[in-house]
N, C-alpha and C positions, 0 to 999 in steps of 0.2 A: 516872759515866765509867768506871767498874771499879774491880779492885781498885789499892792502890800498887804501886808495882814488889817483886820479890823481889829482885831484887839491892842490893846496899847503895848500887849507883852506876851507872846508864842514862846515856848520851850518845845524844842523837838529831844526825844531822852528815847535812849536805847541800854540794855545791857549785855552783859556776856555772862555764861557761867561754866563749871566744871564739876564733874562726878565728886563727890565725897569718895575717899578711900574704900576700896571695898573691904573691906577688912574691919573695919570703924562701923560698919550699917550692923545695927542688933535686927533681932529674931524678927521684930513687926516689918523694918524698912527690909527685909531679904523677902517677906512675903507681898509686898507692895512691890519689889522687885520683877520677883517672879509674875505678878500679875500683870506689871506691865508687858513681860515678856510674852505672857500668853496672849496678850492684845495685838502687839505685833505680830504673833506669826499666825492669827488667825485671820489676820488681814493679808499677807502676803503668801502663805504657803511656809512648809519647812525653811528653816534656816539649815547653812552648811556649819559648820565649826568658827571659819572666818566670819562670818556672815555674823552670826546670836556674838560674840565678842565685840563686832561692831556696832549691833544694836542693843546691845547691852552698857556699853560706855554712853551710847546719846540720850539710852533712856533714864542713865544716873544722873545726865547734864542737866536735864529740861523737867524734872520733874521734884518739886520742892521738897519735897521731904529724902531726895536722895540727889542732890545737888549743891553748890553752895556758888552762890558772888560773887563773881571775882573781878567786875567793874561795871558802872554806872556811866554813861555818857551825856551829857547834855549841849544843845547849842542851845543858842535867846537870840530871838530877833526882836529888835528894839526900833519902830517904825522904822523904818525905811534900812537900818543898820544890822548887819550881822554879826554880832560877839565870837570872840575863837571861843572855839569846845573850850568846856572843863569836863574834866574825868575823878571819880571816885575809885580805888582801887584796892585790893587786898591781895597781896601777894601767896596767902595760904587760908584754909580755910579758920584761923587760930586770929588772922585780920577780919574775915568776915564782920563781927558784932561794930567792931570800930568803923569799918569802912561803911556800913548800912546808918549807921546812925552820924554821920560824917554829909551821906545823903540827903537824908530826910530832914534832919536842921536846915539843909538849903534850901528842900521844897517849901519848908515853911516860910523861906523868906519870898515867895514869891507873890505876887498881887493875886491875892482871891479868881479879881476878874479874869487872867490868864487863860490863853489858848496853850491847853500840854497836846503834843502832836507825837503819834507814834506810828510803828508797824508790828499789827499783832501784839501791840501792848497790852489791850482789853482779855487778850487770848492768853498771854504767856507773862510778859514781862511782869507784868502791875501782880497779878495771882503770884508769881512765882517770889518778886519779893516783898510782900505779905507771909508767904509762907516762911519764908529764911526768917522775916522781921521778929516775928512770935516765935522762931523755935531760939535766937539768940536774946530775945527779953527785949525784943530793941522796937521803941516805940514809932510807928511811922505818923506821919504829919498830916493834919485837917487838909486834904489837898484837891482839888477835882483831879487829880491823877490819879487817886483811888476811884475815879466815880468808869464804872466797867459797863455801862449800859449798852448793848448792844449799839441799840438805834437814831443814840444820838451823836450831833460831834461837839458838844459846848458842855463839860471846858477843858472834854478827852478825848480828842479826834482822832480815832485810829483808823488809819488809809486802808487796811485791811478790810473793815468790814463795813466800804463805804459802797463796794460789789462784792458780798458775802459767797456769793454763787459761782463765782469766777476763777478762783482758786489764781491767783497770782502772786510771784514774788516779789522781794522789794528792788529787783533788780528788772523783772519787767516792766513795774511800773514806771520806774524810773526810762528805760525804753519807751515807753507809751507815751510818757510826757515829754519826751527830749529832755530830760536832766541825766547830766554828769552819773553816771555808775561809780557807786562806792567800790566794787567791786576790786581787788586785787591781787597781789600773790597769797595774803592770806584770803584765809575762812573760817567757816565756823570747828571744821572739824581740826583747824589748827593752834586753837585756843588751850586747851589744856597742857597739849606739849609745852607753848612759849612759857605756860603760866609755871609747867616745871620746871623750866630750863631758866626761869630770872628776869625773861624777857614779857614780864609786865604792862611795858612802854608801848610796846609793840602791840599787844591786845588794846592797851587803848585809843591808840591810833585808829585802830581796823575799827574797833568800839563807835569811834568818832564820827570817822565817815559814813557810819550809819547814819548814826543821827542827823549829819550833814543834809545826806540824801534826801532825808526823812521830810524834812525841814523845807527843802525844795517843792518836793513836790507838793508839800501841804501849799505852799504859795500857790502853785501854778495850779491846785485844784479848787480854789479859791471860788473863782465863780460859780461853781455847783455849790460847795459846802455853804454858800452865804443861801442860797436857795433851798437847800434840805436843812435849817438849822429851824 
């Protein structure tokens, strides 16, 4: 699978999120709405009915000022030792503030020196909660998890934009490398239902084996990353 890590302490950390209420977004987030909406179909062509309501719920997920938290993932590799996930969660958007700052007290326990490992975190995850962090008042932590530079990977390796150009998922990569697919009954587009219906646990789990993945394959690319660092 490669080599161990060189750092004394890896965190691979994923999140999940879901729409804010449409109903709850004022006059600014419906025209930020709407803009995303015209981004998308000027990429793709008209939308059908079904079509703009489906891109309409992804783009209130993923986009911070019309989304909210609704779990944090973490694993820690400790030389040679793999820790079970812990998960951060907010059952509604009213848990948000609690569960972000619940986060971020962790990350500050973490060693400075630390490898944080992600997918697409430089791109979405780390941006998105910064965004949530400031609009609940909620302080985030001196972390290199905030550190989004593109072009490095010490001490925010994100696997994403380690072949910028290649456009792959974390489930190919995962392929590519021979590591175990997170992949399973759930997805992404299953997260806000579980998160209405209670089933919480269940998003974190799905949550987890991201990170699991993540974490993997940050090992097994190990040899390049000690070379491009």
């Amino acid at each position: 699978m490669g080599q161990l890590p060189s750092s004394p302490t890896a965190i691979a950390f994923d999140i999940e999120t879901c729409p804010l209420p449409e109903a709850s977004l004022s006059e600014e987030q419906y025209r930020r709405l709407e803009s995303e909406m015209d981004f998308r179909e000027s990429r793709s062509g008209p939308f059908t009915e079904k079509e703009r309501e489906s891109e309409k719920r992804l783009a209130r997920s993923t986009h911070g000022m019309l989304g909210w938290a609704c779990c944090a993932s973490v694993v820690r590799q400790e030389g040679s030792k793999t820790l079970s996930p812990e998960s951060f969660v907010a059952r509604s958007p009213d848990e948000e503030a609690r569960m972000l700052d619940d986060f971020w007290e962790f990350v500050d326990q973490i060693p400075r020196q630390a490898t944080w490992v992600t997918f697409n975190g430089k791109g979405f995850d780390i941006p998105f909660l910064q965004m949530r962090s400031v609009a609940r008042q909620v302080e985030p932590a001196r972390s290199g998890l905030n550190n989004t530079y593109p072009y490095g990977h010490e001490p925010h390796a994100d696997l994403m934009k380690v072949w910028p150009k290649s456009h792959y998922t974390l489930g190919q990569l995962c392929a590519h490398l021979q590591v175990a697919s997170p992949k399973g009954e759930v997805d992404g587009s299953d997260v806000a239902p579980l998160v209405r219906e209670g089933k919480i646990d269940d998003v974190a789990r799905y949550c987890e084996g991201d990170a699991v993945a993540t974490l993997r394959c940050w090992q097994a690319m190990q040899p390049l990353l000690e070379k491009l660092s």
